[in-house]
LUMKE-540434 format. One line per field, with one value per residue: residue in three letters; x, z, y of N, C-alpha, C in turn. Coordinates in steps of 0.2 Angstrom, whole numbers, plus 5000, padded with zeros to 4 digits. Each point is the difference from the previous one (the first is absolute). Example, Ala and Ser with C-alpha at 12.3 -4.5 7.8 and 13.67 -1.06 7.14 Angstrom:
BEGIN
code [ALA;SER]
n_X [5066;4998]
n_Z [5039;4996]
n_Y [4972;5005]
ca_X [4996;5004]
ca_Z [5000;5001]
ca_Y [5006;5006]
c_X [5004;4996]
c_Z [5000;5003]
c_Y [5006;5005]
END
This chain:
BEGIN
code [UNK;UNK;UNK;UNK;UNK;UNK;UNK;UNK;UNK;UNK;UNK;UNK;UNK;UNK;UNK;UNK;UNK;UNK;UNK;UNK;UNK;UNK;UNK;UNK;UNK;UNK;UNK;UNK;UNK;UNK;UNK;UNK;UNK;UNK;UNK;UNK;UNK;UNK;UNK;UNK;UNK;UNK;UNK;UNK;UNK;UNK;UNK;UNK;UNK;UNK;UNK;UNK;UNK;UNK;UNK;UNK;UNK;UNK;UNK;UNK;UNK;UNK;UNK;UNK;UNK;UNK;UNK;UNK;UNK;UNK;UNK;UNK;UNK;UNK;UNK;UNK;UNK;UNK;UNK;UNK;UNK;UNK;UNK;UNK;UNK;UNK;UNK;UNK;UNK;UNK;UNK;UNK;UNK;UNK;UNK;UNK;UNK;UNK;UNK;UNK;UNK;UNK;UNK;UNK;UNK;UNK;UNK;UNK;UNK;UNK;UNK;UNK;UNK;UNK;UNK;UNK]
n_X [5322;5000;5001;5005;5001;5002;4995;4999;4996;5001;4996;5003;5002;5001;5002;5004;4995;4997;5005;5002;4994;5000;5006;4998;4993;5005;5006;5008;5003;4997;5000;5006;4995;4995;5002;4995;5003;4997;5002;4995;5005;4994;5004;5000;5002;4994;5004;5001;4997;5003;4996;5002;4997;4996;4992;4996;4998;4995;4995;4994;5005;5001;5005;5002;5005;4997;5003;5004;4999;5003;5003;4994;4997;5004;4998;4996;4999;5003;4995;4997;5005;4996;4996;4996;4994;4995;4996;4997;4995;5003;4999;4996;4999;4996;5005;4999;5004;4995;5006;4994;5004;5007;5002;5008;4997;4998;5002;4993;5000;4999;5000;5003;4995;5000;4995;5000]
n_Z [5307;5002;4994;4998;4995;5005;5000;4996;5005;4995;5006;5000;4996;4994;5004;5001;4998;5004;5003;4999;5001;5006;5002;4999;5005;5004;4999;5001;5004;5003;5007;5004;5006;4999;5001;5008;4995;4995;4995;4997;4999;5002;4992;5002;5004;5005;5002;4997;5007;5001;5004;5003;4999;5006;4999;5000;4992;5004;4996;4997;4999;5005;4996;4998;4997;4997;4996;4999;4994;4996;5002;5001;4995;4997;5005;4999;4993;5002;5003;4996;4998;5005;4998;4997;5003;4996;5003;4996;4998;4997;5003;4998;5000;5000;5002;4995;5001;5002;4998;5006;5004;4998;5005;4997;5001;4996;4999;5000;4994;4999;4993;4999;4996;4996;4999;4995]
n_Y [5019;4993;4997;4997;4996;4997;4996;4993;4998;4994;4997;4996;4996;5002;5004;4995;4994;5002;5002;4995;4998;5005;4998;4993;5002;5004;4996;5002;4999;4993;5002;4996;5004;4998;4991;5003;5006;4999;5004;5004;5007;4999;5002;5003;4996;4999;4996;4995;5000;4993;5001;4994;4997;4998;5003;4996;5003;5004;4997;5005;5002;5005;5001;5001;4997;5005;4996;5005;4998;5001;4994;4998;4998;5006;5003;4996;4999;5005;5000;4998;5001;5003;4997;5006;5003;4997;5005;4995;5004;5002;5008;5005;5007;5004;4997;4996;4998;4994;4997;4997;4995;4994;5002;4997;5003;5001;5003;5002;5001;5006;4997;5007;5001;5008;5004;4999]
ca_X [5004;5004;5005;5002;5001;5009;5000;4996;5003;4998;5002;5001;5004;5006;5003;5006;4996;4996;5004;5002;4995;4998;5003;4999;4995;5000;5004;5003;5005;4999;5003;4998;5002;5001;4997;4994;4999;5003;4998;5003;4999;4998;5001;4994;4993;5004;5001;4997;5004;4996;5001;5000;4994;4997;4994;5000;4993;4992;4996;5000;5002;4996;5004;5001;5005;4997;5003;4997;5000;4998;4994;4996;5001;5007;5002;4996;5005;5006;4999;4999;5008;5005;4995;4995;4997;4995;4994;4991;4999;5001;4996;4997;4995;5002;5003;5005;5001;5005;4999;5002;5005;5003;5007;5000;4996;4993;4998;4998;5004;4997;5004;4995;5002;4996;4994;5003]
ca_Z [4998;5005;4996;4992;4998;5000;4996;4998;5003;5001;5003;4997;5004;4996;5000;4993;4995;5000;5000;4991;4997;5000;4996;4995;4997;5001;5000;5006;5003;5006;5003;5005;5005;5003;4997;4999;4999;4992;4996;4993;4999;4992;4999;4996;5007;5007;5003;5003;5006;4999;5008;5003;5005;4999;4997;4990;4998;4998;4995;4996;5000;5000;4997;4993;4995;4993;4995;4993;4997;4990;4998;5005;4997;5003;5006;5005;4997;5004;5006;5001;4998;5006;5006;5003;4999;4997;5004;4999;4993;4998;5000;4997;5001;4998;5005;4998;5000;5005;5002;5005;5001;5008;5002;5003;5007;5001;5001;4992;4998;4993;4995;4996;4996;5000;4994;4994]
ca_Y [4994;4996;4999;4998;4992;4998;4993;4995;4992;4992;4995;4995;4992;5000;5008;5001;5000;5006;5008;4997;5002;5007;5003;4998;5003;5004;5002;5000;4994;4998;5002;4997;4999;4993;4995;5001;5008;5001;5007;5004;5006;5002;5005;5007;4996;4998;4993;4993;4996;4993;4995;4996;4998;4993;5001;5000;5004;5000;5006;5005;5006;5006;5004;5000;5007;5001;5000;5004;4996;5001;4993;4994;4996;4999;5001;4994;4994;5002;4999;4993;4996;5003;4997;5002;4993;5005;4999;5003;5003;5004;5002;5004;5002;5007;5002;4996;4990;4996;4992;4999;4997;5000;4997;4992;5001;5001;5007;5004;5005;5002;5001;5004;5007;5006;4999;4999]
c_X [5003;5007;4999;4998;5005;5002;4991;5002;4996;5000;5001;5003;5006;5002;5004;4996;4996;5005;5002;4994;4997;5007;5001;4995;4999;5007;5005;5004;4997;5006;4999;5003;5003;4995;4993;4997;5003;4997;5002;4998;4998;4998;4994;4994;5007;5003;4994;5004;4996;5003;4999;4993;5000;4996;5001;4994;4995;4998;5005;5005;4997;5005;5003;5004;4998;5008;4998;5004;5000;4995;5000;5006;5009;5002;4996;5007;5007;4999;4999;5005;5005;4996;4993;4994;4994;4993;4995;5001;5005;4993;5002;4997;5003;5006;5006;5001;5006;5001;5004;5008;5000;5007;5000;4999;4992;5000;4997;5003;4997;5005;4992;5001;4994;4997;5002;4995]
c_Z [5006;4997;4995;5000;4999;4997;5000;5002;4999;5005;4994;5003;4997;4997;4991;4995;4998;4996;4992;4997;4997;4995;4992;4995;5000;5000;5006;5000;5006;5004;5008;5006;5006;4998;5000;4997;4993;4999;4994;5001;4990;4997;5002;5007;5005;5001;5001;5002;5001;5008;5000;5005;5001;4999;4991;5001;5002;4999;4995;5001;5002;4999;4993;4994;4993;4995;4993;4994;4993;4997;5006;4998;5000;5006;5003;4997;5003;5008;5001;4997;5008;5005;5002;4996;4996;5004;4996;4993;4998;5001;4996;5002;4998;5005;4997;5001;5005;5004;5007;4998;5008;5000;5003;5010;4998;5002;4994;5001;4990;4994;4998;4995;5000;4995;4994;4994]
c_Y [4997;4999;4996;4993;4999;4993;4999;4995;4996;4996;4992;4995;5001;5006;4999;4999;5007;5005;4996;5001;5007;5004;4999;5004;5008;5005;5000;4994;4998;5000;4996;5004;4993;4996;5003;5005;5000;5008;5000;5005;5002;5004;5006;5000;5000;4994;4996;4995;4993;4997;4995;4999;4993;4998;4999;5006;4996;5004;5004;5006;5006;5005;4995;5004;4999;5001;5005;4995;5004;4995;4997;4992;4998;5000;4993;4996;5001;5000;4992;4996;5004;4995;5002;4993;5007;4999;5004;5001;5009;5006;5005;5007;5009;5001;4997;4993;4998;4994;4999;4996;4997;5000;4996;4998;5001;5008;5004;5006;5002;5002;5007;5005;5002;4997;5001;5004]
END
């Protein structure tokens, strides 16, 4: 082992929106280092930290945080009255259910639950 996860860092434009967002959805108080460096320490998980950059997103995500959810349905209605935007169709499969999202950045990110 090298070490641990000490945070989850988002590049973004707008640290403060992000850290109101994430805590919104996953709990914790948004927290500022400084104007470019917002976090939430969220309950039960590590830190998610939101930077300042000057690049907007391209593309696709190649990492992504899987939300565990009781209902899809409640938790998109609740993510989407904080900002997130809905992407695609709800899926389906032995493995359970799951609807893409975005934050208000455009980053996907999954609402899921276990097979039923």
């Amino acid at each position: 082992m090298i070490g641990r996860i000490d945070e989850v860092v988002f590049d973004c434009t707008e640290p403060a929106l992000l850290a109101q967002f994430w805590a919104g959805v996953l709990g914790g108080m948004p927290a500022v280092r400084d104007d470019a460096w917002h976090f939430v320490d969220v309950p039960g998980f590590t830190r998610l930290a939101f930077q300042r950059v000057s690049e907007g997103k391209a593309g696709k995500n190649r990492l992504h945080l899987d939300v565990d959810v009781p209902s899809i349905d409640d938790a998109v209605e609740q993510a989407v009255a904080l900002g997130a935007t809905v992407l695609g169709d709800r899926h389906s499969d032995a493995a359970g259910s799951f609807q893409v999202l975005l934050d208000p950045e455009g980053n996907e990110w999954c609402l899921v639950t276990p097979p039923s």
